[in-house]
N, C-alpha and C positions, 0 to 999 in steps of 0.2 A: 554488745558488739554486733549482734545480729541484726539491731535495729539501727543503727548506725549504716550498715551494708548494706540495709534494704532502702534505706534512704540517698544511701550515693547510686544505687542502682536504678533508683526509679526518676532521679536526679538526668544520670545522662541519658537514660530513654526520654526523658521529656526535652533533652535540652539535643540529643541525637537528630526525634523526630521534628524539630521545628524546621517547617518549610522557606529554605532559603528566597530570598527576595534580592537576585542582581539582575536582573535589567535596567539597564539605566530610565532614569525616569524625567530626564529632563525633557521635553516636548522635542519633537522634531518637526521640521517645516521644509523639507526638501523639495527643491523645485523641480516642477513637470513639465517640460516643455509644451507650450502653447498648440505647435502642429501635429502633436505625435497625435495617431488615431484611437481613439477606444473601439477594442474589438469585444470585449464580454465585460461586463458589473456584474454584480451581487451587493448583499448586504451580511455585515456578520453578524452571525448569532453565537451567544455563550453557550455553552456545553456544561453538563455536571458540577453545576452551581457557580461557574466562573462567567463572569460576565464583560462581554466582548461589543463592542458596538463600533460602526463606522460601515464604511465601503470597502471593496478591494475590486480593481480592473486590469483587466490586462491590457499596455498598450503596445501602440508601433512606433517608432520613431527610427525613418533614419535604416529597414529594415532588420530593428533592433526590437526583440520582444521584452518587456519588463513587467512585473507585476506590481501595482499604486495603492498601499494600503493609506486612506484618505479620509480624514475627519477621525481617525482609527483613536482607541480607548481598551485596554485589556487589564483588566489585574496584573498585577507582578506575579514571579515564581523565577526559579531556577531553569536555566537549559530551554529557553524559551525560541525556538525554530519556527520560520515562514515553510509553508511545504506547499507547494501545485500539486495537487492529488488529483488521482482517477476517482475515488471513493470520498465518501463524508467521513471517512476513518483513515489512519493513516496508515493504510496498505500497501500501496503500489503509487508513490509519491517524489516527486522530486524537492531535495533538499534545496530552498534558495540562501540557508545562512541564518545566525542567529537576529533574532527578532533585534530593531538597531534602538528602539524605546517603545515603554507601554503607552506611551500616546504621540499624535502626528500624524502629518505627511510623511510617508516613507516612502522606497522605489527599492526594486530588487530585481536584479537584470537576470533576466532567464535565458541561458546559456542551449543551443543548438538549436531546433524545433520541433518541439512536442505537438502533439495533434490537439490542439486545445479544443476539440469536440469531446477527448477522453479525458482532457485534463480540465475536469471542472470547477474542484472546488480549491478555496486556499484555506490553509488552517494553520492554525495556532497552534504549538503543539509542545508540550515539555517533554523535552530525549528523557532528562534523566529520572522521571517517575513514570513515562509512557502514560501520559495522563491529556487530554487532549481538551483545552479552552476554550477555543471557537472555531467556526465553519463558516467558511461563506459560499452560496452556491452561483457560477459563474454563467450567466447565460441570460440576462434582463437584457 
């Protein structure tokens, strides 16, 4: 009986810690309007073995600020979040909404006016482990 319980136990610990995967994963291709201006690039880098590639800019259109994550690629995970950070960490950061697929063109409207000399970097970031994907730093 003992071995029985120890096998249902180490059962739902394995089946507990499996790292959920809902990001949708179908490509996305959202269009960028042609006049809006680039004001800052970067390029993203993965963080702690997760691997992140593409661009991310912030543009004007219209004076409407958004951020373009563009040619964009990230591993799946759960609770996966766009953030305009002050920091390469996510400390002092504005939430723009759950990440909308791990790969594509996206756009994510950035609500008020952040001083984007402090707001430099955009990151990848999962809420629900606080585990953080990729970094892109904003200023090319």
């Amino acid at each position: 009986m003992k071995n029985l319980t120890c096998i249902l136990f180490i059962t739902l610990v394995i089946v507990g810690c499996k790292r959920e995967e809902n990001t949708p994963v179908e490509p996305l291709m959202e269009r960028v309007d042609s006049l809006a201006v680039v004001n800052v690039k970067g390029k993203f880098m993965g963080i702690g073995g997760e691997t992140v590639s593409g661009s991310a800019k912030i543009i004007t259109n219209d004076g409407k600020h958004s951020l373009v994550l563009d040619d964009f690629k990230t591993n799946n995970g759960p609770d996966l979040h766009v953030y305009l950070s002050k920091e390469a960490t996510p400390k002092d950061f504005i939430d723009l909404g759950l990440l909308k697929s791990v790969s594509g063109t996206q756009v994510y409207p950035i609500t008020g006016m952040p001083d984007f000399t402090k707001y430099k970097y955009a990151l990848i970031h999962c809420q629900q482990y606080n585990h953080l994907f990729g970094s892109a730093l904003l200023g090319e």
